[in-house]
N, C-alpha and C positions, 0 to 999 in steps of 0.2 A: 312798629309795635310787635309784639311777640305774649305768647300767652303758653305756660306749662299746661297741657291737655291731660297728661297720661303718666304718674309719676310711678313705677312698683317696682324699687327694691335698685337692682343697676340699669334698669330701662329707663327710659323716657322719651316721652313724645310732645315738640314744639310746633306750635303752629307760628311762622313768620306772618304777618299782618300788615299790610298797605306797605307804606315806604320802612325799610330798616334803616336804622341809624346807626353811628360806630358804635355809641357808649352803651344803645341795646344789644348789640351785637357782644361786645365786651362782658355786659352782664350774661348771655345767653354762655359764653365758655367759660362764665365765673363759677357757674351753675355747672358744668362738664367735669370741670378743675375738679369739682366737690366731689362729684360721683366718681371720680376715677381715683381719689385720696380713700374711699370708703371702701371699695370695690376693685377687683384684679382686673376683673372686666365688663365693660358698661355696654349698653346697646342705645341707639339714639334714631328716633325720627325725625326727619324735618318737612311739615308739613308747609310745603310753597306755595301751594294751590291760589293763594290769596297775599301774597305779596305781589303788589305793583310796583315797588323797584327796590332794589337794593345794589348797590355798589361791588361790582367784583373786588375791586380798592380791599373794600372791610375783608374777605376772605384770605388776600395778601397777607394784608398786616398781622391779623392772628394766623399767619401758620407755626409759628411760633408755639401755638398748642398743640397742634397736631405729629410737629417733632419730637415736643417734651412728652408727650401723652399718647401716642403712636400704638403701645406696645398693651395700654386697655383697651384701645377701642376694638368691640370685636366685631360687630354688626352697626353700618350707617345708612341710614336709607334716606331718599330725599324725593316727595312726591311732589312734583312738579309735571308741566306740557312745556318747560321751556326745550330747547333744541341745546341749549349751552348746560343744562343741570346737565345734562344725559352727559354729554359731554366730560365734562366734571368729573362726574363719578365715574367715567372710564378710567380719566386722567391718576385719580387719586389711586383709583383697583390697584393700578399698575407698578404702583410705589410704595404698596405697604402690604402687610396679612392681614389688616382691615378688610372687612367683605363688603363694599360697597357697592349699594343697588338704585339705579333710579326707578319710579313707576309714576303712571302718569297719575292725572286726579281720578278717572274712572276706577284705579285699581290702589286706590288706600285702604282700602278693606286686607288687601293679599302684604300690604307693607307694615300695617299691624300684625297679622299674622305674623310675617316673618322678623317682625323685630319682639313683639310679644308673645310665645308661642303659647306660654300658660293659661293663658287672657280666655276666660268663657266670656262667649256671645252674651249681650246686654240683651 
């Protein structure tokens, strides 16, 4: 499951939820598509902290977004304690001007920060 947390303007913040599935997965970059057709350049959280599993699989398959769509994305963050996101988001740094950051779950507060910077404290 997945749930929109945090929507303002080219940002937004997802939180993934228990198991992910493809065709959630597919709506979550349907949702990307949209903002990056509106906007030159979008910024994106992904809140992992509370996914129990999700398929590397899904992430293959839609890189296909990430190719087409490469050149808005300007800011991804992904807060997770997995050893493999961290990973990831090395991976991806290394192959685009996307700035992509992992943090763990103690430090979503500094991952909002840095994907929202507008964002007054609630």
């Amino acid at each position: 499951m997945y749930q929109v947390i945090w929507n303002e303007e080219h940002k937004i913040e997802i939180a993934l939820i228990d198991e992910i599935t493809a065709d959630e997965f597919r709506q979550v970059i349907h949702q990307l598509e949209s903002l990056c057709r509106m906007y030159p350049h979008i910024n994106v959280l992904f809140d992992a902290r509370d996914a129990s599993k999700y398929d590397f699989k899904i992430v293959l398959d839609e890189f296909d977004f990430f190719k087409k769509y490469n050149q808005y994305l300007q800011r991804v963050a992904l807060v997770s304690d997995s050893r493999f996101a961290e990973f990831l988001m090395k991976l991806f740094d290394r192959f685009t001007e996307t700035e992509f950051r992992q943090f763990t779950s103690e430090h979503i507060e500094e991952a909002r920060k840095w994907i929202f910077p507008s964002r007054l404290p609630a």
